[in-house]
N, C-alpha and C positions, 0 to 999 in steps of 0.2 A: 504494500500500500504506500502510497504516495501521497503526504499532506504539504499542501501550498500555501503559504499566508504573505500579507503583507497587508498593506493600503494603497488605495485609488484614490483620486482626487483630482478636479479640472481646474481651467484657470480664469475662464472668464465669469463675471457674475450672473449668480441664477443661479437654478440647478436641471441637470439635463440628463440623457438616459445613457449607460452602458449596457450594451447586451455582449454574454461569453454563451458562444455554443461549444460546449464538448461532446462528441458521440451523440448525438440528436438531444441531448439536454440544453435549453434555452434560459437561462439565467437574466435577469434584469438588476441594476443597478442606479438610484438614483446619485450620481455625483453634483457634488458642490464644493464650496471653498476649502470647507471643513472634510479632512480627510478619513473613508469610511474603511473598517474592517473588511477585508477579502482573506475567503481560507476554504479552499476546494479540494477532493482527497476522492484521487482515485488510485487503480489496480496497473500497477505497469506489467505485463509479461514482456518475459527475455526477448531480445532481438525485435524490439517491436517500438512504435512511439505512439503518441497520443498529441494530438493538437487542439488547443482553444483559439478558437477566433473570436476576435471583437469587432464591435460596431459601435463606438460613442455618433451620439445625435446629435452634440453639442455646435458652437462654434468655432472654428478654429483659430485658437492663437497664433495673431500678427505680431513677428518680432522683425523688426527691419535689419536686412540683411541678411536673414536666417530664410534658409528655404526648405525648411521639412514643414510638415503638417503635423502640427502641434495641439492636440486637446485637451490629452490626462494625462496625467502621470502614475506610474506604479512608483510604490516606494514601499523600503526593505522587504523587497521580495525573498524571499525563502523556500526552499522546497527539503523536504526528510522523507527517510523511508522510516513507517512505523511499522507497528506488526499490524494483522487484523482481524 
């Protein structure tokens, strides 16, 4: 088993949506300035991966000069293997 934690958190004012699909599981997330709990725990088998995709709603963060598309940010991400 594989547990993930950290915090998300966006940067413009308001609050807007994160969605994480993993394995047809749809997760929603409301983000705002205030940064929220994230912690997801699944099953890795050997030689194998797993992928979550996101989709923030939100606006994207303008930084002059910067040219990536910028919305949330993760922070101290972490991942462990537990038993289960």
């Amino acid at each position: 088993m594989i547990d993930v934690t950290g915090k998300l958190q966006q940067f413009n004012p308001g609050s807007f949506n994160l969605f994480a699909e993993r394995e047809g599981q749809l997760r929603q997330f409301v983000l705002s300035a205030d940064p929220i709990q994230f912690h997801d725990s699944f099953v890795l088998q050997p030689h194998s991966s797993v992928e979550t995709r996101m989709r923030f709603d939100g606006p994207p963060l303008i930084v002059p000069g910067n040219t990536r598309e910028l919305g949330f940010q993760t922070i101290d991400f972490k991942w462990k293997e537990s038993g289960q």
